[in-house]
Structures are given as C-alpha cells and as structure tokens.
C-alpha positions in Angstrom: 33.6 9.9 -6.0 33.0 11.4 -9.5 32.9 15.4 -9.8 31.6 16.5 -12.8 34.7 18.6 -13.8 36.3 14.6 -14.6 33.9 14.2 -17.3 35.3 17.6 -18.8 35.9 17.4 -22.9 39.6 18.6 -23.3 38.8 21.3 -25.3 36.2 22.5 -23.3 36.9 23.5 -20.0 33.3 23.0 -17.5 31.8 21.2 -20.2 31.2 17.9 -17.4 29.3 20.5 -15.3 27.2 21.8 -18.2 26.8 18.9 -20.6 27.0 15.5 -18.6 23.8 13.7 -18.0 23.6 13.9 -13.8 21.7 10.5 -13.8 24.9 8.7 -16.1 27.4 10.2 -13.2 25.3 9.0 -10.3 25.2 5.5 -11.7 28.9 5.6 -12.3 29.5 7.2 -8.5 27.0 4.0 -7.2 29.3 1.5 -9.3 32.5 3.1 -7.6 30.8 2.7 -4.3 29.7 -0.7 -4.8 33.3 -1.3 -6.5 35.3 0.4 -3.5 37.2 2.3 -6.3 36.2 4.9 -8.7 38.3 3.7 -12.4 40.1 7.1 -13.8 37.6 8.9 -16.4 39.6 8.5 -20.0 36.9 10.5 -21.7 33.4 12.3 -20.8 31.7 14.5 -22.5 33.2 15.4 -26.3 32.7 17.9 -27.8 31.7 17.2 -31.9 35.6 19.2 -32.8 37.1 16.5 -30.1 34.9 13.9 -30.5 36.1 14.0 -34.6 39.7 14.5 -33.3 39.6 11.0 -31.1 37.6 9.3 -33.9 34.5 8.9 -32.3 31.4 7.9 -33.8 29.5 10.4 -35.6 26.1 10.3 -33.1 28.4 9.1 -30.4 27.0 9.5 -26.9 29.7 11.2 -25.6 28.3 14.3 -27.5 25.2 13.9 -25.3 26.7 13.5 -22.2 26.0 9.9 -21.4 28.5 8.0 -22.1 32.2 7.4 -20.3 35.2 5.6 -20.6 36.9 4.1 -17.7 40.6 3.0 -17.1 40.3 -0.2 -16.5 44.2 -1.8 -17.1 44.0 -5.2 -15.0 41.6 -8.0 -14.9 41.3 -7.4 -11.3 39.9 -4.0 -11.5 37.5 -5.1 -14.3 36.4 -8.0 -12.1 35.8 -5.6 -9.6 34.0 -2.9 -11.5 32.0 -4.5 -14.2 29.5 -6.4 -11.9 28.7 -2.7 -10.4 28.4 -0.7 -13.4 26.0 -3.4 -14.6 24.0 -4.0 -11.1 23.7 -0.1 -10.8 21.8 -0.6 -14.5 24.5 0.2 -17.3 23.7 -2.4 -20.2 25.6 -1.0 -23.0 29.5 -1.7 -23.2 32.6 -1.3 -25.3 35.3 -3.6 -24.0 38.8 -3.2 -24.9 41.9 -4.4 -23.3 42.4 -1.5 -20.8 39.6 0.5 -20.9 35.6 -0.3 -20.7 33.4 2.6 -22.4 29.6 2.4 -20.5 26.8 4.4 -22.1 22.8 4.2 -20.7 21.8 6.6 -24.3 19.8 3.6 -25.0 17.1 1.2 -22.8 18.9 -1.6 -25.8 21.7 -3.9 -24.2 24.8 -3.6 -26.8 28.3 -5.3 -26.1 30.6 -4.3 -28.5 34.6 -5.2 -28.6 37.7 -2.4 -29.7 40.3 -5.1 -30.9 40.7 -8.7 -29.8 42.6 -11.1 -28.2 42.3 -12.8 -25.1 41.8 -10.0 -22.3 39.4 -8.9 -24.7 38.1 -12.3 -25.3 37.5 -13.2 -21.8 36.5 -9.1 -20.9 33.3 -9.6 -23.5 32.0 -13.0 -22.4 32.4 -11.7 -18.6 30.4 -8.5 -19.7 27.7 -11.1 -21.4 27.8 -13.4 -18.8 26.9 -10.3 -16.1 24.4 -9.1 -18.5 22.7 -12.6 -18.0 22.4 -12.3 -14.7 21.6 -8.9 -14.1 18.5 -9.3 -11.8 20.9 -11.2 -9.0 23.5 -8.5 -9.7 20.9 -5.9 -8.5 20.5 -7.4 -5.1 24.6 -7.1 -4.3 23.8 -3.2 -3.6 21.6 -2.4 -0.7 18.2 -0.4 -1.1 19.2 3.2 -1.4 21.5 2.0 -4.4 18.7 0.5 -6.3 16.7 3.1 -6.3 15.8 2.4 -9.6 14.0 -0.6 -9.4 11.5 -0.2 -6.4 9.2 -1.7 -9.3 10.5 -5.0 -8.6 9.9 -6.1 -5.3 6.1 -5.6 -6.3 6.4 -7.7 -9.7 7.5 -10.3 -7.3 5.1 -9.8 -4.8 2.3 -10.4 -7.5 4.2 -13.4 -9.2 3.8 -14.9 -5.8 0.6 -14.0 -4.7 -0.5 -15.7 -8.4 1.0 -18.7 -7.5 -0.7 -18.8 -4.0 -4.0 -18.4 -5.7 -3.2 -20.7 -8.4 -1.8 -23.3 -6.0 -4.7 -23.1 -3.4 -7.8 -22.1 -5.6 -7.2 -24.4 -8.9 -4.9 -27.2 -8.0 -6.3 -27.6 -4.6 -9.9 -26.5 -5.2 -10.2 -24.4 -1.3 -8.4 -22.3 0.8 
C-alpha cells in the first residue's frame, strides 16, 4: 500500500504528505489492491526546480500533485495493473516501455506514447482497448472499491424501468 512519503519530489523531502492530491493516492492504493501489487512510484509530486530538471511539461500535473509514474518493466505487470488503474477511474495515460504515468487533473480521457516500438505499440492499444471498455472494468472491483460510481446502479435502474414502461405501456398497449 502507497504512503504518501513515496510520492515525495526528490528535492523536497515531505512534499507527498503536503502536496499529493489524497483522492489520486487512494485510487492508485485501490488499483494495487485490485492488481495484488502496488508498481514502484518513479516520480510524484515535482516540484517546478525538479519538475524543469526531469523535463517535465511546463503545467505538468505532477506540480499539482495528481499525477504519478509507475514502474511497470514487463508486460505481465502492465497486464496486471492497467485494467485496475483504469476500473478504479484513471483515464489519462502516458505509456512508455517500462513505465506508465496516470494523471486524473482532467475529467478528458488522453492516451499519449513516450517513444515507440512494439511494447509501446501493443502498451497503447491495450490502454485504448481498456478505455473502451471501462464500464465492465468497473464491475471487476467489489462495492466498497467503486465507491465512486454509486450513480450507476440507478442510471441502470431507470434505463430499465423505461424499457418496462415502454415495453408494456406502448408496444403492448396494458399492463
């Protein structure tokens, strides 16, 4: 499990504990779970001297605290961990060949590649491919793991009862 101190810029010792966004951590510590490993932390929080050092973007969201990016060296620990970080709700990736950066500073889905070849080939399309499918995905955790979609279960209660009514009132003209 993730302590904040992992998220710690280089330069700035406790920066995890003060600067990391607690809702990015618990959605990497639910992927973990869901994974049955937690991927080493490459990089946290940055501060803007570090983040300028590493040659990080100039708003990147590892200045704000909500953005990581994991270790991820073999195609079995990516198969593992990339259908949890994107069932616990992460939809914005950078895949490279051994590491995966996940971010949640945006609602906007964004897959973007560091390099190419074919890990990185076959990394991206999986990523898209999960993406796709992202509502099944959601159902592989149990209920206190989704917490963040209790919304759901109602939509689809509603999208059913429609079609009852539709079904039983229009097509069929009674009850």
């Amino acid at each position: 499990m993730y302590q904040l101190t992992d998220f710690d810029s280089p330069d700035a010792q406790g920066s995890g504990e003060r600067y990391m966004d607690r809702n990015h951590v618990a959605m990497l510590n639910r992927a973990g779970k869901a994974a049955g490993f937690y991927p080493k932390i490459n990089s946290g929080y940055r501060t803007p001297a570090h983040n300028a050092k590493v040659g990080g973007a100039e708003s990147s969201c590892h200045m704000e605290g909500k953005a990581s990016d994991l270790s991820v060296r073999t195609r079995s620990d990516f198969d593992r961990i990339a259908p949890a970080l994107v069932a616990v709700g992460f939809r914005r990736f950078g895949v490279a060949s051994t590491f995966l950066h996940v971010d949640n500073c945006s609602r906007s889905e964004a897959v973007w590649t560091y390099g190419g070849g074919a890990e990185i080939d076959y990394r991206n399309k999986r990523i898209r491919e999960l993406l796709g499918q992202q509502w099944y995905l959601a159902d592989m955790l149990g209920e206190e793991e989704r917490g963040d979609r209790p919304w759901l279960r109602v939509i689809l209660l509603v999208l059913f009862a429609a079609m009852l009514y539709y079904y039983f009132f229009v097509l069929k003209g009674r009850f």
